[in-house]
N, C-alpha and C positions, 0 to 999 in steps of 0.2 A: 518418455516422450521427449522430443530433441526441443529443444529453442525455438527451431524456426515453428514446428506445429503453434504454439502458442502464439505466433506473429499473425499465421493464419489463420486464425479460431475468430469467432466471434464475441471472444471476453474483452473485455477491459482490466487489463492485470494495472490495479493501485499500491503500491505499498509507502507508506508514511512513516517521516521522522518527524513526533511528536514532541514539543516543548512545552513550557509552562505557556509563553508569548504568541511562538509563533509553531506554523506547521511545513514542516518542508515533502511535496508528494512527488511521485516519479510515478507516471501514468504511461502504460505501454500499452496503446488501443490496436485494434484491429488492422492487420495488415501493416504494422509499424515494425523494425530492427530495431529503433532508438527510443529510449524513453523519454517523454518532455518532463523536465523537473522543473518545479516550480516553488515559490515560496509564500505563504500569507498568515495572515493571521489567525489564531485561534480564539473564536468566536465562534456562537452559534451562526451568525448572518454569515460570516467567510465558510464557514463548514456548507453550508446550505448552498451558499453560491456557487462553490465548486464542486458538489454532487450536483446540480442544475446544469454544470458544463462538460458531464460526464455521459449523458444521453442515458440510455434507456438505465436502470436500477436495475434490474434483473440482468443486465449482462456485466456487469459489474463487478469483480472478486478484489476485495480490497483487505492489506493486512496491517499490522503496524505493531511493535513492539513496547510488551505492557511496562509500565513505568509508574512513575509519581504521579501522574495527571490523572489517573484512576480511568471506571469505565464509562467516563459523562460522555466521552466524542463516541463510544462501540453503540451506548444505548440511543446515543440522536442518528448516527449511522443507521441503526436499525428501523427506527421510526419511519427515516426514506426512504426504505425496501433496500439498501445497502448489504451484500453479504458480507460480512467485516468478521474475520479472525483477530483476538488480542492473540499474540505469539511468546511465549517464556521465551527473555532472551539468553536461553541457555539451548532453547529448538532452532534458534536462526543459525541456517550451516553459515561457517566462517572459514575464509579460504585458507587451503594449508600453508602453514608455514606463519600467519598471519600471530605478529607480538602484539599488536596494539587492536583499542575499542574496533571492530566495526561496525562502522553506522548499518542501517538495514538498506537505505540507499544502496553503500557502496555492493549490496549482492542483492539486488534487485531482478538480476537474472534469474537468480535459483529461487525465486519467493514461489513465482506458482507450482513449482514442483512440490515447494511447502505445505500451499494450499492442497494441492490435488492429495498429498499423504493422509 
């Protein structure tokens, strides 16, 4: 499936870089090339606000790479009808040639192909 199909689908591709503090998301909604990235807090109230500015929950595929902050935000995800993959970061492709960490941001193009595998 090329890039742009997923621009034109009706999903909401989320993928999240998760911190102790804060949460950084890159949201690529319907009929968008760019993702809007943003940053807030992690909290239950910030978690909740920002699936509330995501419209419907069933069109929603959101992922995010598992870590130290365990699966408290996968299991509130799930509560809002959020479809939330945690991802081994050893399955996030990382672009060739790449020496250094890549955040899950920096290849946020290839997440829903992630998801869709």
């Amino acid at each position: 499936m090329s890039s742009g199909n997923f621009a034109s689908s009706k999903t909401t591709w989320v993928g999240l870089d998760v911190h102790r503090d804060s949460i950084t998301s890159a949201v690529l909604s319907p009929r968008c090339e760019t993702p809007v990235v943003d940053r807030w807090f992690h909290d239950e109230p910030s978690v909740r606000r920002f699936v509330s500015g995501l419209g419907s929950p069933a069109r929603v595929r959101l992922c995010y790479e598992a870590g130290p902050t365990g699966y408290d935000l996968a299991r509130l995800l799930k509560r809002l009808g959020v479809a939330t993959e945690v991802i081994a970061p050893s399955l996030i492709p990382v672009t060739p040639g790449a020496k250094i960490k890549t955040d899950l941001l920096t290849e946020l193009p290839r997440v829903p192909l992630q998801l869709s595998a």
